[in-house]
C-alpha positions as CSV (number, residue, x, y, z in Angstrom):
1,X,-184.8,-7.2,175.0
2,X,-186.3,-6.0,178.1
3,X,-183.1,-4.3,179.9
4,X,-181.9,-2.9,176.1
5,X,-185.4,-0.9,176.7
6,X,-184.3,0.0,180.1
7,X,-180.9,1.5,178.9
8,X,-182.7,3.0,175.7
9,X,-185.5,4.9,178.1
10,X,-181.9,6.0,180.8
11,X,-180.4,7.3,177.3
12,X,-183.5,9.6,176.5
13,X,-184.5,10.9,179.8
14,X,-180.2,12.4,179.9
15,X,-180.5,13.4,176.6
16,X,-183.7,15.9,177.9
17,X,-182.0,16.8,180.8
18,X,-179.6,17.9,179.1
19,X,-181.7,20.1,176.0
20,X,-183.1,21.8,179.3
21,X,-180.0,22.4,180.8
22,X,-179.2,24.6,177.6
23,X,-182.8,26.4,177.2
24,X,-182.1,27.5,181.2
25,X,-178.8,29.1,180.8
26,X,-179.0,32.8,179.1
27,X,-176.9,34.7,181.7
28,X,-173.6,34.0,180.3
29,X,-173.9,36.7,177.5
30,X,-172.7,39.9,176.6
31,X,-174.6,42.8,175.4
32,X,-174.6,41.5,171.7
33,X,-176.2,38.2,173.1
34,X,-172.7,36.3,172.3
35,X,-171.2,33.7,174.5
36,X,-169.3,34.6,176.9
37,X,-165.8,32.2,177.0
38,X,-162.6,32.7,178.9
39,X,-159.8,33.1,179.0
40,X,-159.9,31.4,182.4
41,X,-157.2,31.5,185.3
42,X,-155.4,28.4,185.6
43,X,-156.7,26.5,189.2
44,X,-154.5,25.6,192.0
45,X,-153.9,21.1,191.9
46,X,-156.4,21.3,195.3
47,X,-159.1,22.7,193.1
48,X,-162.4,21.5,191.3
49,X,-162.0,17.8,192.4
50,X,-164.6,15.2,192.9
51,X,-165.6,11.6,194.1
52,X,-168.1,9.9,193.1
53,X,-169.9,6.1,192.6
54,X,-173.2,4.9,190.8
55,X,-175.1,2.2,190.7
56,X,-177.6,0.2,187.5
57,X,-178.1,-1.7,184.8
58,X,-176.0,-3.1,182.2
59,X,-176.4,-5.5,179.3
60,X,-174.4,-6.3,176.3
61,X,-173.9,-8.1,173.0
62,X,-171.2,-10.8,171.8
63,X,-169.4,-11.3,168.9
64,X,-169.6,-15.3,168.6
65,X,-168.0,-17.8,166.3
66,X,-167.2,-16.3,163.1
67,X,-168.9,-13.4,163.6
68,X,-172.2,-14.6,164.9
69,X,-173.8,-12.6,167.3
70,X,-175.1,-13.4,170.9
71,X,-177.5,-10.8,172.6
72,X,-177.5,-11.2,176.6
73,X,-181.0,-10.6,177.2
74,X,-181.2,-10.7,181.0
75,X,-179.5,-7.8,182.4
76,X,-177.0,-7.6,185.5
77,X,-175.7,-5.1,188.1
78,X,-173.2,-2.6,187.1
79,X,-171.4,-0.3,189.7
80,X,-169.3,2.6,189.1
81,X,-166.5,4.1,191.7
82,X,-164.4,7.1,190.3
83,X,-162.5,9.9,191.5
84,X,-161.7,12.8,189.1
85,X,-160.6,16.8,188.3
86,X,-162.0,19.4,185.7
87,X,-158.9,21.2,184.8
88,X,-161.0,23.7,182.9
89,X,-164.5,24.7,182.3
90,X,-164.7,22.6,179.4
91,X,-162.1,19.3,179.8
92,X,-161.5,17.1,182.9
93,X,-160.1,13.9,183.7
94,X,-161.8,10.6,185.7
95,X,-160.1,7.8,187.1
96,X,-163.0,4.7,187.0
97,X,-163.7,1.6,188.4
98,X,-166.7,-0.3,186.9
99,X,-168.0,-3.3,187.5
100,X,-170.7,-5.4,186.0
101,X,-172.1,-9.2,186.4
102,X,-174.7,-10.7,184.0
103,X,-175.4,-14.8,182.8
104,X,-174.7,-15.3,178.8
105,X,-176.8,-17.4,176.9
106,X,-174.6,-18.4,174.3
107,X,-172.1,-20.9,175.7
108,X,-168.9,-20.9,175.8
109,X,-169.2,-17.0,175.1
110,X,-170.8,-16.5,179.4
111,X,-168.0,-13.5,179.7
112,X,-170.5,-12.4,182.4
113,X,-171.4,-15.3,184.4
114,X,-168.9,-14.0,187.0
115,X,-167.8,-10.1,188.0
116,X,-166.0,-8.5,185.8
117,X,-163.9,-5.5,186.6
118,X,-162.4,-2.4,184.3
119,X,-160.3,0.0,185.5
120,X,-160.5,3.1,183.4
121,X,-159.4,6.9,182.3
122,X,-162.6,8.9,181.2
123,X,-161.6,12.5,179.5
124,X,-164.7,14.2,180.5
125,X,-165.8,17.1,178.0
126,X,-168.4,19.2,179.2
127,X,-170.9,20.2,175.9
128,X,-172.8,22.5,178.3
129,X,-169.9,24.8,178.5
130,X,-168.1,24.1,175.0
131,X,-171.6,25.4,173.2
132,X,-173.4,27.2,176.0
133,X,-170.7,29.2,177.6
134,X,-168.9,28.3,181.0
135,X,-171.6,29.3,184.2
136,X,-170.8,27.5,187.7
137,X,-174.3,27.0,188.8
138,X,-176.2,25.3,185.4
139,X,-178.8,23.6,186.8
140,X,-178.2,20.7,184.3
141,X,-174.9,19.6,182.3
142,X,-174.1,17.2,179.8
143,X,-171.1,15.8,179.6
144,X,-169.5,12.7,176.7
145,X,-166.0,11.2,177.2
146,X,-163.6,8.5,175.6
147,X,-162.6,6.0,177.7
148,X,-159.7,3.6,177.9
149,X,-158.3,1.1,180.6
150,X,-157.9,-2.5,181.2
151,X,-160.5,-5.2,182.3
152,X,-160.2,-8.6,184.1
153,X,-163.1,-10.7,185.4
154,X,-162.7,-13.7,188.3
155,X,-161.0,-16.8,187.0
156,X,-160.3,-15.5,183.8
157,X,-157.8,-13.1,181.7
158,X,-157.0,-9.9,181.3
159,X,-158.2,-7.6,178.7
160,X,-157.8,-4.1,177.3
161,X,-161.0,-1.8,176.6
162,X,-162.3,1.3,174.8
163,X,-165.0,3.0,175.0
164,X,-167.3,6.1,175.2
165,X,-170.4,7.5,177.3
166,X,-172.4,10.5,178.2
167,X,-173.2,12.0,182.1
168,X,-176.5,14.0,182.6
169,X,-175.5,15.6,185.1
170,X,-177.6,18.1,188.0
171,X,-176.4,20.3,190.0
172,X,-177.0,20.9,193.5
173,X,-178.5,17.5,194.3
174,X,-180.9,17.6,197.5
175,X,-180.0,21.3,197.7
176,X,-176.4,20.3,198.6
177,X,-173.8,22.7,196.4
178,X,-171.1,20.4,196.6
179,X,-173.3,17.4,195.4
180,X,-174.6,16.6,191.7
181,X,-176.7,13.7,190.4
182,X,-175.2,11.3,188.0
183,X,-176.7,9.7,185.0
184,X,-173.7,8.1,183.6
185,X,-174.7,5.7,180.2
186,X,-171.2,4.1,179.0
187,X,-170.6,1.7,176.5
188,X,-167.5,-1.0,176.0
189,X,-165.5,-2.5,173.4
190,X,-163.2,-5.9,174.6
191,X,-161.6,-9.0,173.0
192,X,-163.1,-12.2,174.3
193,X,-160.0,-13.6,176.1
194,X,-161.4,-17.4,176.8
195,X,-162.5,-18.6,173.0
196,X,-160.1,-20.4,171.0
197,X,-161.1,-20.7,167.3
198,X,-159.1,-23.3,167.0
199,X,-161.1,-25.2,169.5
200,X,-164.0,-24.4,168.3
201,X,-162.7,-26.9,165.1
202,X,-163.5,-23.6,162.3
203,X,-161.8,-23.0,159.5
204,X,-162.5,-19.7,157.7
205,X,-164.0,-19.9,153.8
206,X,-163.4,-17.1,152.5
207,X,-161.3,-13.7,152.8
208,X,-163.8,-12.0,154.8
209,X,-164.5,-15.2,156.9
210,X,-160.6,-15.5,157.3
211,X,-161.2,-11.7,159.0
212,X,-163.6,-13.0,161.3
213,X,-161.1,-15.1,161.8
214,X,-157.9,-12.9,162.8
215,X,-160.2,-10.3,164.7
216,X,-161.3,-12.9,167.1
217,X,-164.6,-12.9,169.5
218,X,-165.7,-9.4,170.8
219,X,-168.0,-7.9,173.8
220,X,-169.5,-5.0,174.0
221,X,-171.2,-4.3,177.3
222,X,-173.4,-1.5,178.1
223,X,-174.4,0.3,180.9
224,X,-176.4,2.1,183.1
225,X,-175.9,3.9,186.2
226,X,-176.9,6.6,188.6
227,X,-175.6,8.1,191.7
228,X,-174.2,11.1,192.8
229,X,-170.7,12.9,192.8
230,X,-169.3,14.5,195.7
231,X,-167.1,18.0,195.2
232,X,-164.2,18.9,197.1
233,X,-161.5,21.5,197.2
234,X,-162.4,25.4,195.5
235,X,-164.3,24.9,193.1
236,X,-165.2,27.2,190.0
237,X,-163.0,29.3,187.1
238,X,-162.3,32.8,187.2
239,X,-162.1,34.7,183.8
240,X,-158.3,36.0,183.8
241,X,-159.6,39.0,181.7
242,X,-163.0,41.1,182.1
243,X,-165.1,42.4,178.8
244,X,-164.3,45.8,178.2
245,X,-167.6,47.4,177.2
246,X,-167.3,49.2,173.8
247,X,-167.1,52.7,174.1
248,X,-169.2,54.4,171.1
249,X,-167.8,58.6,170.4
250,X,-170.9,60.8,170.7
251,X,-170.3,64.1,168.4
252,X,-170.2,67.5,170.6
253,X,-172.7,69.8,169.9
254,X,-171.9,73.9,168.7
255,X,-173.4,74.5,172.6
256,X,-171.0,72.0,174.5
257,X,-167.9,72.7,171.6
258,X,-168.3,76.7,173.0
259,X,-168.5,76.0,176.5
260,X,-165.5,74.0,176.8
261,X,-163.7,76.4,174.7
262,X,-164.8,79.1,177.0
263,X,-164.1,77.0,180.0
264,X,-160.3,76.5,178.9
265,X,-159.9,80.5,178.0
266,X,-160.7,80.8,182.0
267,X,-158.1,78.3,182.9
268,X,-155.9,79.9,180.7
269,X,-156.1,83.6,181.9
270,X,-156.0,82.6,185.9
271,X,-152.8,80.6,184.4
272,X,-151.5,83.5,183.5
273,X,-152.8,85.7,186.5
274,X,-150.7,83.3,189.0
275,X,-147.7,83.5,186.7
276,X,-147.3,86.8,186.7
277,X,-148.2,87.2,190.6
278,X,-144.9,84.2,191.2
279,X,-142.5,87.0,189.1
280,X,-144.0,89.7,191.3
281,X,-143.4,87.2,194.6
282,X,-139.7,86.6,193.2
283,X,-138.7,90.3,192.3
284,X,-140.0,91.5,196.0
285,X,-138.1,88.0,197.8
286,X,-135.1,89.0,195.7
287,X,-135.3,93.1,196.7
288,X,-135.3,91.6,200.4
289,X,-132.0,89.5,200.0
290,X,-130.2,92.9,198.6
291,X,-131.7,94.6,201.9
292,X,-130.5,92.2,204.4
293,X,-127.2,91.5,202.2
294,X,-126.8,95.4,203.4
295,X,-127.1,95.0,206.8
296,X,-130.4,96.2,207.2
297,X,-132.9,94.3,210.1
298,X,-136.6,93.5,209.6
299,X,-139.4,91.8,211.4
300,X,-142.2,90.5,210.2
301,X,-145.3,91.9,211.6
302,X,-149.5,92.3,210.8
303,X,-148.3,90.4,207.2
304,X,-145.5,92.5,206.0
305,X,-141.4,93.3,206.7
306,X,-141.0,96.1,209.0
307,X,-137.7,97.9,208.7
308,X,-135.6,97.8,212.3
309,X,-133.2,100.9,212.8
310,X,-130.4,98.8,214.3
311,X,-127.6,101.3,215.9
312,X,-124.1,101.4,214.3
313,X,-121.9,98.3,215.9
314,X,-124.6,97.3,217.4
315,X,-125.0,93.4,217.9
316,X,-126.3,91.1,214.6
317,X,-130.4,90.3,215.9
318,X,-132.1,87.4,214.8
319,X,-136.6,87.4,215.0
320,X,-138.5,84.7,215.3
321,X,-142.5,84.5,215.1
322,X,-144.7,84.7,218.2
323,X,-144.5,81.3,220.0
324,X,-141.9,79.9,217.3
325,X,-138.3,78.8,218.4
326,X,-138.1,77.9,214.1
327,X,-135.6,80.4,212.2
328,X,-137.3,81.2,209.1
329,X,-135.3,81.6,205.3
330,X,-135.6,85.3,205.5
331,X,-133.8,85.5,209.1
332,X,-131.2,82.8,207.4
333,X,-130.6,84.9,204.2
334,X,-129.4,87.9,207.0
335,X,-127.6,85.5,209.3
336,X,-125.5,83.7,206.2
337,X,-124.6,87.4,205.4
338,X,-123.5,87.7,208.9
339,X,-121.5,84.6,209.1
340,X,-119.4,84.7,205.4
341,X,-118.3,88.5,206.3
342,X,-118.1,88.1,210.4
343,X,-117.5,84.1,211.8
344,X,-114.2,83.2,211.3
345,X,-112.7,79.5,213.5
346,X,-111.5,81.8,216.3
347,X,-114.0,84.4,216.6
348,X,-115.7,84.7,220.2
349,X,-118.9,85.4,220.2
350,X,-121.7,86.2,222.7
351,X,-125.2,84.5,221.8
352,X,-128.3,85.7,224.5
353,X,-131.8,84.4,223.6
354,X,-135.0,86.6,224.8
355,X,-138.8,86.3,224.5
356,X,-141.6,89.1,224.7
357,X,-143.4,89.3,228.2
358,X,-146.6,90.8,226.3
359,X,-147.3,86.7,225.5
360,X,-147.0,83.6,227.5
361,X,-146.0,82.2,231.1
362,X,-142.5,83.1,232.3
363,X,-141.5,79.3,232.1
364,X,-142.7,79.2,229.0
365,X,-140.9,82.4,227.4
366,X,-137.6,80.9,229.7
367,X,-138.1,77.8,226.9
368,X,-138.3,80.0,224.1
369,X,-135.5,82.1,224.8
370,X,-133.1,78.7,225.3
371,X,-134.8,77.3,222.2
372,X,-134.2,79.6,219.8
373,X,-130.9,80.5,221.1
374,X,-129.4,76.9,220.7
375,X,-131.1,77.1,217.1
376,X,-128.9,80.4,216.7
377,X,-125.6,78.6,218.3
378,X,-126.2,75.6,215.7
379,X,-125.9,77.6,212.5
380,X,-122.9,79.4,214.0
381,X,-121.6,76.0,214.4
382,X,-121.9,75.1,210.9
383,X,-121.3,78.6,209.4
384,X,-117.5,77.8,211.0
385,X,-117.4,78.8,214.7
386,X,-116.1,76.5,217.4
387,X,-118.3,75.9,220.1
388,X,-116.0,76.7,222.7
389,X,-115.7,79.8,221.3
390,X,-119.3,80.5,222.3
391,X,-121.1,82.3,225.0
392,X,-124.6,81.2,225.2
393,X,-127.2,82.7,227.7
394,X,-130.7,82.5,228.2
395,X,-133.1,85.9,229.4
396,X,-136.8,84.9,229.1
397,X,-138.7,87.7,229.3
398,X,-137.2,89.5,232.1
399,X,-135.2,91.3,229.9
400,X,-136.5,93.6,227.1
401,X,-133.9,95.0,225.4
402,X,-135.7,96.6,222.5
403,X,-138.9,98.6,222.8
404,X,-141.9,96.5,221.0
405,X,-143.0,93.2,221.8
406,X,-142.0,91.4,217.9
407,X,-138.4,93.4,218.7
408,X,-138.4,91.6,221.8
409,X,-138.6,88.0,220.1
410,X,-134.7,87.7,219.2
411,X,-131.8,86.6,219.4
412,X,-128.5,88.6,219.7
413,X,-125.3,87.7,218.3
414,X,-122.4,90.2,219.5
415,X,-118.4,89.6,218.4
416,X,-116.2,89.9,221.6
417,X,-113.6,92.2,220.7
């Protein structure tokens, strides 16, 4: 009875590691003090693995000749090798080989005079995280599974088995984070391959005798181990969906009702400011296009058009900004006047580019004067005029031929009679 007191004494110190496991872990809750559960992302095949082996106690009972019982009282090694994956926070799966050797008293039933071996599948379920909410770092977990898998021992036959257990299990074992402590109690159900009733020269009495009978000679080991589990690969679960805080309305107050509604009559009359000042902007743009459709030149100067007395059959003049070769959409709006009434496939045309000596280097004004008269010769182009049917020539600022340095930043267009 002395190792069933050993296994009893393993059973209650798990079962208290495990109670405190629970009282330590109160982080995994939301506002309202609830558990906090997944759902969780599904983890890559490399993830959440581990390896592991144990070493203890085991002892066991025997179901004898018709139903007689044989206790083994002196205990024996058991030894536990397993490799195995949790698949969620909750459920995992163990692959296990145990092994145990003890000396029966009851002959023939000495099923454990020699090793005997099980290979196993555990289905691990984690009651830390099935009551107590999933948290990666518990300082203790308990853990139950079924088992199932098939036994065989030296010398003798083979043998299928089912059983159950419970793991205390601690986390970060000598400080390591991949290593836990193992406290793994498990407990077997087999059929006693070697007895023969009818060797044994019984026959049953009765009904429930005759059951006896049929169901044959049982063991039931049990076992005690501990060792420690090695992790490998990522581990942990990531929630696949945050906790949206509730949002709870708060009623406006008469102040904050009135401010708003004072703050959108604002918006509203500076709406209405800047719509009327784009009609204004449109009805001036579109008094400009009927100018220039006229004929008549402007330049741009100190923020406003500036009318440019341009003599009769003189040549068409295109201004550009101080320092710009760009031609902007008012100078266009003239030239496409210019070129529907004027540019025709044969029409020569003369096309001299000139820059204001009041500003910049003469090489510099030389490159404005090319540049904007090649941006001149390209609209001609596609307003219709072929290109060898233009004259272009470049001035700088050596000549001025208007009086005014914003005159002075042109180009000319003149039709060769």
């Amino acid at each position: 009875m002395k190792s069933m007191k050993i296994l009893g004494a393993l059973a209650a110190a798990s079962l208290l590691f495990s109670v405190s496991g629970f009282a330590q872990e109160n982080a995994n809750r939301d506002a309202n003090g609830n558990v906090v559960r997944g759902p969780y992302e599904t983890n890559a095949f490399g993830d959440n693995w581990f390896v592991g082996g144990g070493i203890g106690l085991n002892s066991g009972i025997n179901t004898g000749n018709h139903g007689t019982i044989d206790w083994i009282i002196a205990p024996g090694l058991a030894l536990d090798v397993n490799v195995g994956k949790w698949l969620t926070p909750e459920y995992g799966l163990r692959v296990n080989y145990h092994g145990l050797t003890n000396q029966s008293t009851f002959k023939p039933f000495n099923l454990f005079n020699k090793w005997e071996h099980a290979a196993t599948l555990d289905v691990l379920f984690d009651l830390s995280s099935l009551i107590d909410g999933y948290q990666e770092t518990r300082d203790w977990s308990f853990i139950v599974y079924p088992s199932a898998g098939w036994g065989w021992y030296t010398g003798g036959n083979n043998m299928w088995l089912l059983g159950v257990g419970g793991i205390a299990k601690k986390y970060a074992f000598l400080g390591n984070e991949n290593l836990d402590m193992i406290i793994d109690l498990r407990a077997f159900a087999a059929p006693n391959a070697e007895i023969s009733w009818k060797d044994a020269g019984y026959t049953p009495k009765n009904k429930l005798d005759g059951a006896f009978y049929k169901l044959g000679a049982f063991s039931f080991p049990l076992s005690a181990t501990w060792g420690v589990a090695y992790k490998f690969g990522k581990q942990g679960f990531k929630r696949s969906a945050s906790i949206v805080p509730a949002v709870v309305p708060v009623p406006f107050t008469t102040q904050q009702y009135e401010d708003l509604s004072s703050k959108v009559a604002e918006l509203e009359k500076e709406n209405a400011d800047l719509k009327k000042k784009i009609a204004d902007l449109e009805n001036e743009n579109e008094d400009l296009r009927k100018k220039l459709a006229s004929g008549q030149n402007y330049v741009y100067e100190q923020g406003q058009f500036v009318a440019v007395d341009t003599p009769q059959g003189a040549p068409l003049t295109v201004y550009f900004d101080c320092g710009s070769a760009t031609i902007s959409a008012r100078e266009k709006a003239h030239f496409e006047y210019f070129a529907e009434n004027c540019v025709k496939e044969d029409t020569k045309l003369n096309v001299n580019g000139y820059a204001d000596k009041q500003t910049g280097t003469a090489k510099r004004n030389q490159q404005l004067s090319e540049q904007r008269a090649k941006a001149v010769v390209e609209l001609l182009k596609k307003a219709g005029a072929k290109e060898e049917n233009i004259t272009c020539a470049a001035h700088g600022a050596s000549v001025q031929p208007f009086e005014g340095a914003a005159k002075n930043r042109v180009v000319t267009i003149e039709i060769v009679k």
